[in-house]
N, C-alpha and C positions, 0 to 999 in steps of 0.2 A: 839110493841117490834120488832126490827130489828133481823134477822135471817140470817142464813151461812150455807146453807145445803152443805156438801163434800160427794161425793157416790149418781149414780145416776143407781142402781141397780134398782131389785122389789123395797124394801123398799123405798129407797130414791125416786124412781116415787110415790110412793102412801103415804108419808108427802106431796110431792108436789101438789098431788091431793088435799087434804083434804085441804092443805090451800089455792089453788084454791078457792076449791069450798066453806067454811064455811068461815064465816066472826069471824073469830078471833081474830082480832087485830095483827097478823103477818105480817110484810112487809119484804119479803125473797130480800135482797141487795150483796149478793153472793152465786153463785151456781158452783158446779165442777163435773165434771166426771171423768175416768181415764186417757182422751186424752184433755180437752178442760175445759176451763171455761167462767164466765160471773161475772163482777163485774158492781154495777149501786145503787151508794146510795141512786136514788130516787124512788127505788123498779123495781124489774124485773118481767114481762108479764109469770107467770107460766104458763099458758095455749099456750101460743106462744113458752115456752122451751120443752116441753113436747111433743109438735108437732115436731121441729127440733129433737129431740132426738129422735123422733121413725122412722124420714124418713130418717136422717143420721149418725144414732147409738150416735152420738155425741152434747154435749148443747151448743157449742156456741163458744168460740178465741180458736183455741189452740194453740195461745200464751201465752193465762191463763192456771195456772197448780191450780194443789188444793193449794200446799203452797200457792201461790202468793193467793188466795182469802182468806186464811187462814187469813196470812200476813199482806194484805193490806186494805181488806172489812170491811165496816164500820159496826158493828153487835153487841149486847148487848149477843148472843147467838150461839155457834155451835150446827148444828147438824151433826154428825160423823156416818155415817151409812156405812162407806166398807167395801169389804168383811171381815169375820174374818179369823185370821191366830193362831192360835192355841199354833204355837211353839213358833214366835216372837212378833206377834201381830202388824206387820207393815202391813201397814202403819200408823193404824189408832190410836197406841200409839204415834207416832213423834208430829201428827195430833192434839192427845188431848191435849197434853205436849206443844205444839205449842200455841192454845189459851185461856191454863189456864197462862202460859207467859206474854199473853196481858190482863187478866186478865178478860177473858170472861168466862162468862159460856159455859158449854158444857152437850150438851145433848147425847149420843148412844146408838145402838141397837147392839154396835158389840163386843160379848164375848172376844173376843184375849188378848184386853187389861185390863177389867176389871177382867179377871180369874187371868191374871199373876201378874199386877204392881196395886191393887186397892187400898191398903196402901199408894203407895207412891203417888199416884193420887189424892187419898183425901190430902193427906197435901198438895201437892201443891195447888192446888183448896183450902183449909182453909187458909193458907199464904197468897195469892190473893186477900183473900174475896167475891169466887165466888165459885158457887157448880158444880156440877159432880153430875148427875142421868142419870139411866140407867136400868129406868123399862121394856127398850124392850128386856133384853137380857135373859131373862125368864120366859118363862112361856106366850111371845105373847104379847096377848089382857087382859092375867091377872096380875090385878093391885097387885101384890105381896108386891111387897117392900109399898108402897102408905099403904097396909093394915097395915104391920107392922109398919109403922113408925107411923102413925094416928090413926087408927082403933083399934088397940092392943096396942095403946100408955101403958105404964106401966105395961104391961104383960112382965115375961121372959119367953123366944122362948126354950122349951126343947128338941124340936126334930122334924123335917122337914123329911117328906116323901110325895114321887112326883112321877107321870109319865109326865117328861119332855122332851121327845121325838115322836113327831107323826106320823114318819115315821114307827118306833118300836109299839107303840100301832096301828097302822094301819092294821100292815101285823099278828100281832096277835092274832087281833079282825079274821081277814080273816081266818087265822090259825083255832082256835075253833071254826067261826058260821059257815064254809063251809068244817073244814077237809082237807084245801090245805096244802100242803109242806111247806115250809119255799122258797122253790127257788120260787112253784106256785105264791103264794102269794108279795114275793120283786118283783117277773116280773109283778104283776099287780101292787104295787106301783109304779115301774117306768112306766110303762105304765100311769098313771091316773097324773103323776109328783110331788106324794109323796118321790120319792126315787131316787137319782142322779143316775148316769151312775157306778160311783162307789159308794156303800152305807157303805162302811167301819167306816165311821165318825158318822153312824146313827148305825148301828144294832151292834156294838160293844161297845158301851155306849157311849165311846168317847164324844160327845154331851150332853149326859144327866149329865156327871161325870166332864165338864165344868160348866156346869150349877149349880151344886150341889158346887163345888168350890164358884163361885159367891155368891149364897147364905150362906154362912157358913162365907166367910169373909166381907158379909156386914151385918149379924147377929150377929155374935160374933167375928169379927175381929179377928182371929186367925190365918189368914196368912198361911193357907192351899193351896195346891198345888194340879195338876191332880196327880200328884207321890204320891200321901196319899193318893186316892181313890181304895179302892178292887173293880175291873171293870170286870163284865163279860157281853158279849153282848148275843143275842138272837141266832146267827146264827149257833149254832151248837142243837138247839131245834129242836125234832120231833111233828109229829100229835099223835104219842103213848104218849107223856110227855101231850099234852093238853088234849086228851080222858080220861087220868086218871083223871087228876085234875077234867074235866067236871064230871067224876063217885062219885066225893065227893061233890058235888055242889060247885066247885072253879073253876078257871081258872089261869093264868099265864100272867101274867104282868111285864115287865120291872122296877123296882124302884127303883127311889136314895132316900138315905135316909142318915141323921147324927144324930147321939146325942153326941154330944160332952162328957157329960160328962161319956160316954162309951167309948170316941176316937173312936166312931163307925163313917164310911164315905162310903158309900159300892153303888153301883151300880149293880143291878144283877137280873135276873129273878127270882120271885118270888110265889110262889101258892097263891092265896089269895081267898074267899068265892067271890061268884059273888055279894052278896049285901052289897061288902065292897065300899064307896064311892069314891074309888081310881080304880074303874073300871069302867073306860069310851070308851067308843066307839070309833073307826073310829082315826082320827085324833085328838083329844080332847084331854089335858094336866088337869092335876089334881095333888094339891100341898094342904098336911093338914100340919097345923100346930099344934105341941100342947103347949098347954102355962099352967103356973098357975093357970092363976084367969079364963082363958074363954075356958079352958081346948080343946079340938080339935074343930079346924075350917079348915074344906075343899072347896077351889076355885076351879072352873071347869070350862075353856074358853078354847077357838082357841090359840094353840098353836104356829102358825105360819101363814104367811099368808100378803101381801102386804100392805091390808087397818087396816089388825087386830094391825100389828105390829106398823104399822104408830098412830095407836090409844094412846096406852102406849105413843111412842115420843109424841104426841101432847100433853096429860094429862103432862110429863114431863114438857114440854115448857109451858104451862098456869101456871102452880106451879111456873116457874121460873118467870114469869112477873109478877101474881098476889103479891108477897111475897119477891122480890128483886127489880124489873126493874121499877114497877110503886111508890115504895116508896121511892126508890132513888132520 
């Protein structure tokens, strides 16, 4: 299957590692960054872009822009990995809208547009007769959506609770096993490069209450918004709030949560028993679900992460070859 990777951040480096290196039947015939591109229908030298890229920030013409590989690159598949933008979702909405157009598939990992416009994404991608997946935009390395689509086939989804923030579980965990502040604790996140230079996006939910959006409208397509999530973030939490909890055998964790048919959407620190299985360590994301017939099931993986996240895309792009592009 011919491929079109746009975004040549962590993420988009580390799809191109993996199908470097793993013989998957991918032949990548366009690639973009945000200054330069590379178009070559008869597959391009990953390992040769990846070298230029780290010795001059840049992959290759910049007289190639991303449209024009968009545009022009001959590809059965995008993958749309730039940064996310939260309020507009450019570029990487024009991006996707661009090659559900020519009537390719697209694969991403970037929340902006699937949070805002994922109704209307999906029709156009169904109009096309080409699909939109976008297991990387949650939850990492866990194959979320994959379980419910497959694995819970015929179960309905009652209610979705998560820690999908690792920044936030990070400085948390820090928080109750060593008794640090909230500032101790984000200055060793950004120190160890858990936590940006501004962490506003992370420890005020922000992130998670994206995330929680995505989930609820590719669940129950209800067309929810960040503006209907009740969001409180962590950063106004003490070591007094986590001592208490630890004096009852619980702790405090970050979690989104929905039940729809409470019109419940909530994002917020939470008390919870330490041996409840939504208490994970470190960086680690943890997403139960609870359904009808298979009543609660909890995933626990890498919530973020270069090779983790490239995993999800690539599980996305096999799905798309094995079950469109080779029956075609």
């Amino acid at each position: 299957m011919k491929v079109a990777i746009v975004g040549l951040g962590s993420v988009g480096r580390g799809v191109a590692e993996m199908i470097a290196k793993k013989s998957l039947g991918l032949t990548v015939t366009g690639i973009a960054d945000s200054t330069s591109g590379i178009i070559n229908a008869g597959g391009i030298d990953l390992h040769d872009v990846l070298d230029v890229k780290h010795k001059t920030g840049s992959c290759g013409d910049k007289k190639i822009s991303a449209n024009e590989v968009i545009k022009k690159a001959d590809y059965d598949a995008l993958v749309e990995v730039t940064p996310t933008n939260a309020t507009t979702g450019e570029p990487g909405l024009s991006y996707i809208k661009m090659a559900i157009g020519r009537k390719k598939h697209v694969v991403t990992s970037n929340k902006g547009p699937i949070a805002l416009a994922y109704r209307d994404l999906k029709k156009r991608a169904e109009k096309n007769g080409v699909v939109l997946r976008h297991e990387a935009t949650v939850g990492g390395a866990i194959p979320i959506f994959h379980m419910i689509e497959h694995g819970l086939a015929g179960n309905e989804i009652l209610a979705i609770f998560g820690v999908l923030n690792g920044t936030c579980n990070f400085i948390l965990t820090r928080m109750s096993d060593e008794g640090l502040t909230y500032e101790q604790a984000l200055l060793e996140a950004r120190q160890m490069g858990y936590a940006e230079a501004d962490p506003t996006y992370d420890v005020q939910g922000i992130d998670a209450a994206i995330k929680l959006v995505i989930l609820a409208n590719t669940i129950w397509g209800n067309g929810v918004t960040l503006n209907d999530v009740n969001r409180t973030g962590i950063d106004l939490l003490t070591p007094d709030a986590l001592r208490l909890a630890e004096d009852e055998g619980s702790t405090i964790r970050l979690i989104a949560e929905a039940i729809p048919k409470k019109g419940l959407l909530r994002v917020s620190p939470r008390i919870i028993e330490k041996s409840h299985p939504l208490v994970v360590e470190g960086t680690l994301n943890a997403i139960t679900l609870e359904t009808d017939m298979a009543k609660e099931i909890t995933l626990i993986g890498r919530g973020a992460g270069s090779i983790e996240t490239a995993s999800a895309i690539i599980g996305d792009l096999l799905f798309i070859r094995d079950r469109y592009v080779e029956r075609a």
